[in-house]
N, C-alpha and C positions, 0 to 999 in steps of 0.2 A: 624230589625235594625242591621247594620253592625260598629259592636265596633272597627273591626281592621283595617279595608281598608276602601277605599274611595270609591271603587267600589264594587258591586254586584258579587260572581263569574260566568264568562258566560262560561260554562264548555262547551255547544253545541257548540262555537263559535271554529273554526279551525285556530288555531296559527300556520301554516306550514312556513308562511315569517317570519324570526328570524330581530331585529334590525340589526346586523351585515350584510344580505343581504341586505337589504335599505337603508344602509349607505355607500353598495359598489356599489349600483346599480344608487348612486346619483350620486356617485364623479366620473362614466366615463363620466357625462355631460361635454356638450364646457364651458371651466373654462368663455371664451369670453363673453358668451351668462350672466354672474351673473350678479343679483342687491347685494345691499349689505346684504341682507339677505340671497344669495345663491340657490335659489332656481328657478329652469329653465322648469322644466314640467311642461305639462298643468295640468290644474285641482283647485280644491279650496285651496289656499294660505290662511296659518295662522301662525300667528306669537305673540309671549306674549313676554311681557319684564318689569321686575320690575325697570319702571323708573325714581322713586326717585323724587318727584316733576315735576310736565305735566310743569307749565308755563313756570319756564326758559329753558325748551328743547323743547317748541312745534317747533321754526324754523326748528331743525335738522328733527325732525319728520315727518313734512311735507317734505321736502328731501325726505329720507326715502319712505316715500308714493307716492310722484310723479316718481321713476324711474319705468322704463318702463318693470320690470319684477318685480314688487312689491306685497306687500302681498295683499290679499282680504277683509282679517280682523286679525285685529292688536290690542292685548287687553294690556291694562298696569295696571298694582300693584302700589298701591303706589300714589296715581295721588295727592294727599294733595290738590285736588277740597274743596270747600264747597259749602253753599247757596250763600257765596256773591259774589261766582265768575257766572257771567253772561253766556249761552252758548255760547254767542257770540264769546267769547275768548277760547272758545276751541274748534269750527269750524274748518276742512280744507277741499278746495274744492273738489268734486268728491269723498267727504265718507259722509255718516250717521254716526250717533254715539251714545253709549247710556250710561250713568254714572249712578256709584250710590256712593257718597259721604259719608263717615263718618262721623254715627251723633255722636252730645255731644264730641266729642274732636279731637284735630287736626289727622292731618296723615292719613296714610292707604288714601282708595277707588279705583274703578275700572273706567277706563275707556274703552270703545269699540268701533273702529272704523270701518266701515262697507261697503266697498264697493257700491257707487250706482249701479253698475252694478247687484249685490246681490236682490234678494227677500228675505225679513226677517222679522220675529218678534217678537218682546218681550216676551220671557215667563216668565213673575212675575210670575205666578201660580206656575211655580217650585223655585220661591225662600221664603227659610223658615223668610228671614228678620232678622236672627242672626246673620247673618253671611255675610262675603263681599263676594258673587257672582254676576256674570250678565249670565242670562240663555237666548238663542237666537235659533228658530228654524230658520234654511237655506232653504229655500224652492227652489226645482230644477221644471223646467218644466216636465220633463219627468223620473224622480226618487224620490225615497222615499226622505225624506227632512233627514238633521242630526238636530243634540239637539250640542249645540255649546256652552260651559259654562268657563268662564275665573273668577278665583278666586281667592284669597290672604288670607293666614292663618298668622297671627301674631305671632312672635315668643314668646307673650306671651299666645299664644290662653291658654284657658283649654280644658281640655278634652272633653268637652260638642261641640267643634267644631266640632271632628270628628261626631259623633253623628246626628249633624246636616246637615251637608253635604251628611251623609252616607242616609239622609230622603231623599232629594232632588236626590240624584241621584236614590232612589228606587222611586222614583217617577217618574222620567224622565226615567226609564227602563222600564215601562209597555208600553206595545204593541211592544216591541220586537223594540227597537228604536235605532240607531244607534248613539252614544255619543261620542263625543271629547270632552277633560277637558283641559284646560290650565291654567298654574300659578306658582305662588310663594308659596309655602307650609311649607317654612323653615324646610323638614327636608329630611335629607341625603343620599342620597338611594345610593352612590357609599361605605357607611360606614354599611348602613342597610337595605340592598332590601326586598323587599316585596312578598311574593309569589303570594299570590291574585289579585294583581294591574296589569293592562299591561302597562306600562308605557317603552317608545320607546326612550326617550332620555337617551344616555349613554356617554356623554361628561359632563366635569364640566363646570358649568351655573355660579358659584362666584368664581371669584382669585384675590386674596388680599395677599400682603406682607406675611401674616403670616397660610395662609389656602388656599385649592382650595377644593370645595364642588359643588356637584348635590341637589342643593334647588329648581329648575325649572322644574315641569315636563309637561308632556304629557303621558295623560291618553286617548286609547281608547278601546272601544270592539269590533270594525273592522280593526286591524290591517294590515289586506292585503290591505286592500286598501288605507293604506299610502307608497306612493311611492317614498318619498323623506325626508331626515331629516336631520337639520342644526344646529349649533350652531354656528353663523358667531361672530368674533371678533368686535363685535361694543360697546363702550366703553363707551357711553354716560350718563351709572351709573356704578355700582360696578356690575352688573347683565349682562350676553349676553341674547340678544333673543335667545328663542328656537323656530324653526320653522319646518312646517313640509307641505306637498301637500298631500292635500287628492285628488286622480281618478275621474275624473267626466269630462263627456264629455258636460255637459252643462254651461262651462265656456268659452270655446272655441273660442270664438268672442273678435274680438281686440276693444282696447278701443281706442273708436273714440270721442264720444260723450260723456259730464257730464252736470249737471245740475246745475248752481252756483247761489250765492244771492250776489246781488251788491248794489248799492245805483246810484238810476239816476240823474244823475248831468245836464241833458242836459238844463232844463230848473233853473236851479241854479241862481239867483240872489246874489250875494256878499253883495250888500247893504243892502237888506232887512234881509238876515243872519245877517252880525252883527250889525243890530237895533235890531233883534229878540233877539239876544245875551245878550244885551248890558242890558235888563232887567231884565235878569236872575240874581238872589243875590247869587252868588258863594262864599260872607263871611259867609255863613252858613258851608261853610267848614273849616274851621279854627276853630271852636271851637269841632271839631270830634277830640279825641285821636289815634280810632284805623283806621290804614293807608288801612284795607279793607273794612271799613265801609265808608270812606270819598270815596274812588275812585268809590264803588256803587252808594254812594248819587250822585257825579259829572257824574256819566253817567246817574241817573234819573233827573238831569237837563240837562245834556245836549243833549240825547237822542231823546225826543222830539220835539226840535229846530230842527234838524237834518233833521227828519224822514216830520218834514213838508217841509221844502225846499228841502230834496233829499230824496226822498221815496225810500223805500226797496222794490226790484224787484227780479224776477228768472228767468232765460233764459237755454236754451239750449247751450251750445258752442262747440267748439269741444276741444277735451283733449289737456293740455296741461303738459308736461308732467312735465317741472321745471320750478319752480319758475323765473321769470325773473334780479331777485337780484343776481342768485345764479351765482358761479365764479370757474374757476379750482383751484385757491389758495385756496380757503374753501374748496375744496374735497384734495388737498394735506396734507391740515392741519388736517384734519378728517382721509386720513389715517396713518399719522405719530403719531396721539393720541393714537387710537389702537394698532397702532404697539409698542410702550413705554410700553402701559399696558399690552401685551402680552409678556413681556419682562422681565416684573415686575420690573419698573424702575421708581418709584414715583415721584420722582422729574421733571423728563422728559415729563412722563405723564401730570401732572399737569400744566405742562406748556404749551403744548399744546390742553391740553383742554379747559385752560383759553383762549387760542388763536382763537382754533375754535368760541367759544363764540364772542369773539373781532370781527372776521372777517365779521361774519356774521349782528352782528349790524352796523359796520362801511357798509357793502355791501346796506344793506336797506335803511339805513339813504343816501347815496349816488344814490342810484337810484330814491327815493322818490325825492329828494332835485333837482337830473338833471329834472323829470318827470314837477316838478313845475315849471323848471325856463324856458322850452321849452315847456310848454302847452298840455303835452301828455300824455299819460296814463292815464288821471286823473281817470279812475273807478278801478284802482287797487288802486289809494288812496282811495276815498271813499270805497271801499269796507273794507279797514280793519279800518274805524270810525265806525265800528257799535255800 
């Protein structure tokens, strides 16, 4: 058991690529070619970000995930998920995903998004269940698979966290396995490095008015074979992602195709929807106090009205790659938030952030609204009733 690090020491393993050459072998890339997490080589794209509540940032996130040099898998801290949020609502198309919620009281949890282009799977076996991880092997066709683990240590953990971690990852090191760790760990390694640990990011990950800290790392035991590494200014919590490209020539293929779930409207009846409606006793809501137990209960009634007049389907499509709401003024205002907070200019910030927020609801609500009053889209409506 390993009381002081979070890794194993891999003393056989050859650390001849230093972070500093990977950090300068990134930035000759075409600035042209970035998404907003910076990252332009081929190979498997990863990205963590402690981001402070999933539901009111999923819009941006999907952003995020639809641009066309985006990450592969994208784990977040923090997601304040429970039981009674439905997966439905935290869906976006062309990833998988895999959470693991905070029992017994609010906050913390992990969530994982995943690439369908990816072969993957769950490894619970490597989670000891104390602790918030999500453990995922990546399986390649023609390479050894990696062990892919995104976790959040609380800054009030105890001690018995590391402890715990330190099982899991001696357990996901047997057979000589190749491990990427990503997360939020709240503590300091620009104030307290570690000699044991190989951790590749050397930028600060929190700036806030009064501090800038490295609470965000990446851990792995094949360092050569990270060939890219970022900390893009994306502002969308008090946290930047940290991101990195792992070498791998079996990602290589453009994405053309995704797999999506819709709701078929084709044969939709209006009428007979709301008679079927019309039966439902929705004053059973009204007497619920708490506002996520009422909105559960209102989608198990109204859910099943739904799913008989527009049944839930999957297709093939081909990729697309932004959302159809999305508008240059919403990426203007997204990058003048950043640029405030990188600035360290609160007021500014804030303001703009509230703004991003604004713009992006008023954009939805606007294309939704034209989609109904011209008869078109209608399955990007349906698709977000589920």
């Amino acid at each position: 058991m390993h009381k002081t690090s979070f890794e194993p020491n891999q003393s056989s393993c050859d650390w001849t690529k230093t972070r500093n050459q990977i950090q300068t072998e990134s930035s000759i890339s075409n600035e042209n070619d970035l998404s907003s997490f910076g990252l332009v080589k081929k190979g498997l794209r990863i990205a963590n970000l402690n981001i402070c509540h999933h539901l009111n940032k999923k819009d941006e996130i999907e952003l995020l995930l639809s641009e066309k040099r985006s990450v592969d898998i994208l784990g977040l801290c923090e997601s304040f998920l429970n039981n009674e949020i439905p997966d439905e609502l935290v869906s976006i198309d062309g990833f998988n995903f895999e959470r693991k919620d905070r029992k017994g009281k609010s906050g913390g949890g992990i969530l994982v998004y995943i690439s369908q282009l990816l072969n993957y799977k769950r490894r619970e076996d490597l989670e000891s269940g104390d602790i918030e991880t999500i453990w995922l092997e990546i399986i390649f066709l023609n390479s050894k698979s990696v062990l892919y683990c995104s976790g959040y240590r609380p800054p009030s953990a105890k001690t018995s966290w590391v402890e715990f971690f330190a099982g899991e990852i001696d357990k996901a090191s047997c057979g000589d396995n190749e491990i990427i760790i990503s997360g939020d760990f709240n503590i300091d390694l620009m104030k307290e490095p570690h000699d044991n640990l190989t951790q590749v990011i050397s930028s600060p990950t929190r700036v806030t008015d009064n501090s800038t800290t490295m609470i965000d790392h990446i851990y792995t035991n094949r360092p050569n074979n990270i060939t890219e590494i970022n900390v893009p200014n994306i502002s969308m919590s008090d946290h930047y992602p940290i991101c990195i490209t792992r070498s791998t020539k079996s990602l290589d293929k453009k994405k053309s195709h995704i797999t999506i779930t819709y709701r078929d409207y084709k044969r939709f009846n209006a009428t007979e929807y709301l008679a079927d409606l019309a039966c439902v006793n929705f004053d059973t809501l009204q007497v619920i106090d708490n506002p996520n137990i009422a909105l559960e209960q209102f989608y198990n009634l109204l859910l099943p009205i739904l799913d008989k007049h527009a049944k839930i389907k999957t297709k093939r499509v081909k990729y697309q790659n932004i959302p159809r709401w999305m508008n240059s003024t919403i990426n203007e205002a997204r990058h003048k938030r950043d640029l405030y907070h990188k600035k360290k200019d609160p007021a500014n910030y804030r303001k703009w952030r509230n703004k991003v927020t604004e713009l992006i609801r008023e954009a939805k609500q606007m294309y939704y609204r034209e989609s109904i009053e011209e008869n078109k889209n209608m399955s990007d409506i349906w698709r977000h009733l589920k």
